[in-house]
Structures are given as structure tokens and as C-alpha cells.
N, C-alpha and C positions, 0 to 999 in steps of 0.2 A: 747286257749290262754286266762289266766286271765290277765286283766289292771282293775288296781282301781285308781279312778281320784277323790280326796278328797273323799275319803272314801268310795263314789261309783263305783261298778264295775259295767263298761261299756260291755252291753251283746253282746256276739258273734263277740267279735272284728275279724279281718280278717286281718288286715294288720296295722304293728305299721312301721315305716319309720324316724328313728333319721337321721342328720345330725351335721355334727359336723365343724368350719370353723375356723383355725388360721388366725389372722391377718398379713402381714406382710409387712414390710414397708420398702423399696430400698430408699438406700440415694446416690448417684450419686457422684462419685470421680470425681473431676475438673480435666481433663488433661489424664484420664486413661478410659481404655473402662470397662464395666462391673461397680459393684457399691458392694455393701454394705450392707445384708438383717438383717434387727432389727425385733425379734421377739417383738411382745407388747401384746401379750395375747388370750384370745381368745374370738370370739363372744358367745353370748347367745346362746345353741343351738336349734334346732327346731324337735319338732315330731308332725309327721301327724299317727294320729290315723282311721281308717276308718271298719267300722262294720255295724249289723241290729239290730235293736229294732222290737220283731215280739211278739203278742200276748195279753193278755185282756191288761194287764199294761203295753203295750208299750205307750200310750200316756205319763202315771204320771211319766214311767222313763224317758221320752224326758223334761219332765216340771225340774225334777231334775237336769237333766244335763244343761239345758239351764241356770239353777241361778246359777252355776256357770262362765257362761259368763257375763251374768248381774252382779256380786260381783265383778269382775273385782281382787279379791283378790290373792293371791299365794295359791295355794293347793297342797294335797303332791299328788305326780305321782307314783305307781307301775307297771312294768311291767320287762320282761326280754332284752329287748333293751334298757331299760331308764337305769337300773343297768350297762347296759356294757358300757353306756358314761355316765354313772353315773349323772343322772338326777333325782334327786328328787322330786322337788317343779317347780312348773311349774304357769305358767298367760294362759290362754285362753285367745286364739289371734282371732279366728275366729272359729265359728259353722255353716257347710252346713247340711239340713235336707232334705230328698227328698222322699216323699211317691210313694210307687213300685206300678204303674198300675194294674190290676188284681187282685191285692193279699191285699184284705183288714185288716187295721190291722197289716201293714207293713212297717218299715219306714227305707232310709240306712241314715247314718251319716257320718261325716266326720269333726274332730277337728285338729286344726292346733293349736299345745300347743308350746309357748315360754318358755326357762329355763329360772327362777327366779333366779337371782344374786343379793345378799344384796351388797348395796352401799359402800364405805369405811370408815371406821370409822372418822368421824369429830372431830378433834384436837378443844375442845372448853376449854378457859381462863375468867373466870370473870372478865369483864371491871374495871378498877380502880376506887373507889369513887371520885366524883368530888373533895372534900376538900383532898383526896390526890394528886391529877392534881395541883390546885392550889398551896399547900403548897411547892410539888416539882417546880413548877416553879419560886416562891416565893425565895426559895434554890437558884437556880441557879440564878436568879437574884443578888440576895446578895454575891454570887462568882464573878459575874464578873463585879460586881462595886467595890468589894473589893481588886480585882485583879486590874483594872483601878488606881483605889486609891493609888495603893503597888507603883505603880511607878512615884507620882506625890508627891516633898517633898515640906507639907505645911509649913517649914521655909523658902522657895523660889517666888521669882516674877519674873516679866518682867520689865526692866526699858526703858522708850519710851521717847525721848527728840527728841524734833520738832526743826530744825534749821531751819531759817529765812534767807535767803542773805540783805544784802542789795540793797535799786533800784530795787527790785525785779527779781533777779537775780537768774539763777538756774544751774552756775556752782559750785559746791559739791568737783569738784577736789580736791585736799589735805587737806580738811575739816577732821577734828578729835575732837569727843566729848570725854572727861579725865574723867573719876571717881573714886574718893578718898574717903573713910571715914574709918567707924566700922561699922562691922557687932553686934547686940545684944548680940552674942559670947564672945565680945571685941577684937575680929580680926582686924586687921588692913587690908584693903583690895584696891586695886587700879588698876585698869584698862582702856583699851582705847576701843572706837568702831568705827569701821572705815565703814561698811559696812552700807547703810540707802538704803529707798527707799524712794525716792521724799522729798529729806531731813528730815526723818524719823528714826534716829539711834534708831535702837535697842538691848537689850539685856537679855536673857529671864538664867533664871535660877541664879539670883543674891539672895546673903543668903539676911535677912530683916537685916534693917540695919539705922544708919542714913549716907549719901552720897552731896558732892562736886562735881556740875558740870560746866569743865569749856571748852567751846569749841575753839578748836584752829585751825589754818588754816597754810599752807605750805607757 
């Protein structure tokens, strides 16, 4: 059995051992027995490689293999179980070494290779320059003071007249404040207000104007 593990083949392998594991995940119907199975992909898979290293250079090929666990890096995987669940690239996950009693110059091994899966690709946007942050905010600002502005007409006031009783009195009852004049238009214009708060007649939205007030009572 050839297995080459980044570029080195691992001598005298003996036994290669993939696994392969779907994920899946029951989502449980309210009110009904049984549920719902969502497949969601599948895990990393796992091969256990196990073999001897026997002869002069069986130390320097254990030194080989062992910087591959050290690099912690992906390396490419060959073998004929790694093809049939199609595992390529693989991380060393863990390395056991065990030198064989009697037989000097002996050594068994035993790698436990995780499949390398690249992550998914990261949707990346150039953050906006600050002076265009600001300017759009700037924008919008100026829409919706403009918009505010669209619905207030600057030929318009409030006109506020304070009535007084006499004796200091604060029944308001059939009190009515009149207003007569011209609007700047040269409108003629005349109206009453009847409604005050704590003898406070008010009246907001009168064109400008010069104006006659003259309070009358029931």
C-alpha cells in the first residue's frame, strides 16, 4: 500500500481507516410525533493511518514526519481510501510512535489525519470615507429641515391676547376676543376667538398683517 503525506511516503503502511460523518439535525413538529431531519453538511472527515518505520533511516524518516505535525499546516494526502472519500489535504491531528521491543531499529506509528476544509469565502466592502459619512449626513440633514420648513408659511403668526377680568375674576364665560384688520395682501380679514387657556386667547396661523382688537363679553 502506497500513502504519501506531503510529499512523503509513509513506509510500510498497514492499515489506512477513513471515516466519513453527516451532520443532521431533527427539528421537532409541535403537536405531531416524529420531526423533521435538515441535512446541514458534513463534518471534517478523519483517517487513521498506521504502519512501521524499520531500518538505517528509520529515525530521519520519523524526524520527517513528525514536522509535519509540528507545521500544523494542510498537506496534500495520497492514498487509495483518501480518493474514495475523496480527501485530499489533510492537518495532522495527532502522532503516536512506539518502538518494538527486541527488534532494534524499529519503530510502529500511528497518525490520526483531519480533512482540511477552506473556510467560506468572506463577502469584504471598503468602509465609506469619513468626508463621505459626514457629507451624507449633512444631506440628510438639510432634507429634513427642508421638509420641516415646506410646511411652516413664513407669511404666518400666532396672535396671543391676555384678557384680564375685572376684581380679579376668572370667570371667561361668554368672553370673545374680535379681530379686524389687513393682511400686507391688502385683505381685509376678521375673525373671533373664543377658545383661551386661563384667559389666554389664542390664534396661530394668522397672515401678517396690521390688526383691531377688541374684546367683548356675553
Amino acid at each position: 500500500m502506497t500513502v504519501l503525506l506531503g510529499g512523503v511516503e509513509l513506509p510500510l503502511a498497514q492499515c489506512v481507516d477513513a471515516g466519513d460523518v453527516q451532520v443532521i439535525v431533527r427539528h421537532a413538529v409541535p403537536g405531531l410525533d416524529g420531526g423533521v431531519l435538515q441535512r446541514t453538511g458534513r463534518r471534517a472527515a478523519r483517517v487513521a493511518v498506521t504502519g512501521v518505520v524499520a531500518g538505517a533511516d528509520a529515525r530521519d524518516g520519523l524526524e520527517r514526519l513528525r514536522e509535519h505535525v509540528r507545521g500544523a499546516d494542510p498537506v496534500e494526502f495520497v492514498a487509495d481510501v483518501a480518493t474514495a472519500v475523496r480527501v485530499t489535504r489533510v492537518r495532522v491531528e495527532a502522532l503516536d510512535v512506539r518502538e518494538v521491543a527486541g527488534k532494534p531499529g524499529r519503530w510502529e506509528y500511528a497518525f490520526l489525519l483531519r480533512e482540511h476544509q477552506d473556510p467560506p469565502p468572506v463577502m469584504e466592502t471598503d468602509p465609506p470615507e469619513p468626508a463621505a459619512v459626514q457629507a451624507a449626513a449633512a444631506g440628510d440633514g438639510r432634507a429634513a429641515a427642508d421638509e420641516q420648513a415646506g410646511g411652516v408659511d413664513a407669511g404666518a403668526g400666532e396672535l396671543v391676547v391676555q384678557v384680564t377680568l375685572a376684581e380679579g375674576g376668572d370667570d371667561y364665560t361668554g368672553v370673545r376676543v374680535l379681530v379686524e384688520g389687513t393682511t400686507d395682501a391688502g385683505e381685509r380679514l376678521s375673525c373671533a376667538i373664543d377658545e383661551h387657556d386661563n384667559g389666554a386667547f389664542r390664534r396661530e396661523g394668522l397672515p401678517a398683517g396690521e390688526y383691531t382688537v377688541h374684546v367683548a363679553s356675553a
